[in-house]
Phi, psi and omega in degrees: 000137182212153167253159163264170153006276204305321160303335177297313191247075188275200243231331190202112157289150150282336193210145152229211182270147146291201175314305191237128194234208147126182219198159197190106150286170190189081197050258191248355170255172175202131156261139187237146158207158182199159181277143169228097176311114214262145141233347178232073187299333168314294172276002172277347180282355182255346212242140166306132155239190196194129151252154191203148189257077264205125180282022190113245162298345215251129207252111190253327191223147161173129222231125191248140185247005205035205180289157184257153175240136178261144193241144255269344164257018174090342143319126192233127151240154197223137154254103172256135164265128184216165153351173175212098162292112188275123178269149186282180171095210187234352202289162164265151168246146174255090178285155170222149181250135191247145170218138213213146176214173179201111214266000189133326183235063186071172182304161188183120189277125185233004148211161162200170204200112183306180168214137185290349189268145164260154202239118181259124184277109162328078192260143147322136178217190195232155181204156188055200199277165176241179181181168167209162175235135181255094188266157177283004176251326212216167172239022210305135184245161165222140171236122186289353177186167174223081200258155171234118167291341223261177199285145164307149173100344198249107205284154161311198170239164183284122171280119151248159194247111197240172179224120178225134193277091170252142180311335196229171184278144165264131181253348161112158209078216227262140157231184150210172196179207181212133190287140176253322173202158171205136179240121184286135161253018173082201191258123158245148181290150179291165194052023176233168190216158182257162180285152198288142181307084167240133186204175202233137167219155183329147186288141194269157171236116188229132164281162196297146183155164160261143229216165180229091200278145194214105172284065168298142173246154177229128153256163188284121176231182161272046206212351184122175132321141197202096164330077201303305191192164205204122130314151164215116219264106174314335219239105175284165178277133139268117195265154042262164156234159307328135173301124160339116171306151177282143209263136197315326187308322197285326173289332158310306183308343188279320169291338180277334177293322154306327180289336194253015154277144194250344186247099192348318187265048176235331173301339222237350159287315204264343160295338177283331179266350187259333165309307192295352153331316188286128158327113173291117159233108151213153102218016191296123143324088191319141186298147171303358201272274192303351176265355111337295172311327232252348179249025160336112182287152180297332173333138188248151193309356190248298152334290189292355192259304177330296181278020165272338184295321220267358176278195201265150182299346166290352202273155173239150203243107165310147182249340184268331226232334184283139166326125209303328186275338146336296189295301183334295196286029156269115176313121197097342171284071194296145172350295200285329172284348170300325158304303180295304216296009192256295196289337154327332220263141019251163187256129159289320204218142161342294164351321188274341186316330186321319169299347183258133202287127154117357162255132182235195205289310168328302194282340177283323180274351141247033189258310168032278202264023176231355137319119172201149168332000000 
């Protein structure tokens, strides 16, 4: 919520703050009060007021006051306990206390008045450094600690520690997005911190777009989950995640451009070109698949069906250690199945091949005798 200019100052107040004012937290409530000098008594008697607390830009409390009465020296004063939304995080805030009336055509702010102390809220916070990982299986987050500042004895609401995907970078207050992962840490007691937070959670799915990953801890109020503190990871996700698989058109194309290379260095070109295929996620584990690839041998796809020819009907062809063009030059073995078994690795067994699309039990039992771990 914000005003303009013109809302600040309106053109004949009815009432303003007086001399004595001020605030008192009390965990997630806060009271405010202040003497209010009546100047319109009329209208202040037809208008909604509201004093409201503000965090710099940010609206944290607001105490609805219904009508002002002025008592014989024009005066009123009013005291409210009202919710606090606490902006997350450690930073000091520069409070203002504001009185707002609202004559019919919304709130409209008509005095407000700073306070020299700036206030940092004693909050659950992240401590040391955070991090995360996007893996093709896993999500993992890590935090070197979790602490509660409030006075001993004064236990938190139960924390989770979340990893969330937003469109825009978070500056703090209400966002949406999308969670990618969350792990609960219960209730911590005041003055006490926890050991650091590493955990693994199923691989997140994010649509295409570029995302701004944000580590928040959040606690459980009576408001709800309420964000405490937050990280915010400079280096965006570019989505979709999981990245698509390549599509068989694109490994033939990768494969017919190595075969029809004249030179050692052009397959070793064209394994390069199939590394860049990977999504860029980072601080992300890179996938196995292109660093496999990447180690493509220069041997070209004709030089390898030669020498499966010219070997003994005994030698068997590694599925971990041979090459996509190797694997190729097997009868029944198209590019793209050459491809999964590469991307695949490592294989405990023949057997396993059974996961790569495009072998099914016919075409494995005669790759068999020609084959090995």
């Amino acid at each position: 919520m914000s005003f303009t200019d013109a809302q600040f100052a309106p053109a004949t107040p009815a009432a303003q703050l007086g001399h004595s004012h001020g605030y008192a937290f009390d965990g997630d409530q806060v009271s405010l009060r202040a003497d209010i000098r009546i100047l319109d008594p009329m209208a202040a008697a037809e208008r909604n007021w509201a004093l409201q607390l503000w965090a710099g830009e940010t609206l944290i409390a607001n105490a609805g006051c219904g009508a002002l009465w002025a008592d014989a020296s024009g005066n009123t004063s009013v005291e409210i306990t009202v919710a606090a939304m606490l902006p997350a995080g450690t930073s000091e805030h520069a409070l203002n206390l504001a009185l707002a009336c609202d004559d019919g055509s919304g709130l409209q702010r008509c005095d407000s008045t700073g306070y020299p102390r700036s206030e940092r809220f004693c909050l659950p916070r992240i401590d040391g450094s955070v991090g995360y990982t996007l893996a093709e299986g896993h999500t993992a987050i890590h935090a070197d600690g979790i602490s509660n500042p409030r006075a001993a004895g004064s236990l938190s609401g139960s924390l989770v520690l979340e990893l969330w995907a937003l469109p825009e970078l978070y500056r703090g207050g209400a966002f949406t997005g999308i969670l990618v992962g969350s792990t609960g840490l219960g209730c911590i007691a005041g003055q006490y911190a926890t050991d650091a937070v590493d955990t693994e959670l199923p691989a997140c799915s994010l649509p295409a777009g570029r995302w701004h990953l944000t580590l928040m801890l959040r606690e459980w109020t009576s408001n709800g989950y309420v964000t405490r503190d937050y990280r915010t990871f400079s280096l965006p996700v570019d989505g979709p995640l999981p990245a698509p698989a390549t599509t068989e058109k694109t490994a033939v194309e990768i494969a017919a451009a190595t075969a029809e290379a004249s030179t050692d260095a052009a397959p070793e070109a064209a394994a390069s070109t199939e590394s860049d295929t990977e999504t860029p996620v980072a601080p992300a584990e890179p996938a196995a698949a292109p660093a496999e690839a990447s180690k493509t041998s220069r041997r070209t796809p004709a030089r390898a069906a030669k020498a499966a020819k010219q070997a003994p009907a005994s030698a068997q062809i590694s599925i971990n250690d041979a090459d996509a063009a190797t694997l190729a030059s097997l009868k029944g073995v198209t590019a793209a199945i050459a491809k999964g078994i590469v991307a695949g690795r490592p294989w405990k067994s023949v057997d396993e091949l059974i996961e790569v699309k495009g072998i099914g039990a016919r075409l494995l039992d005669k790759l068999r005798s020609q084959l090995r771990a």
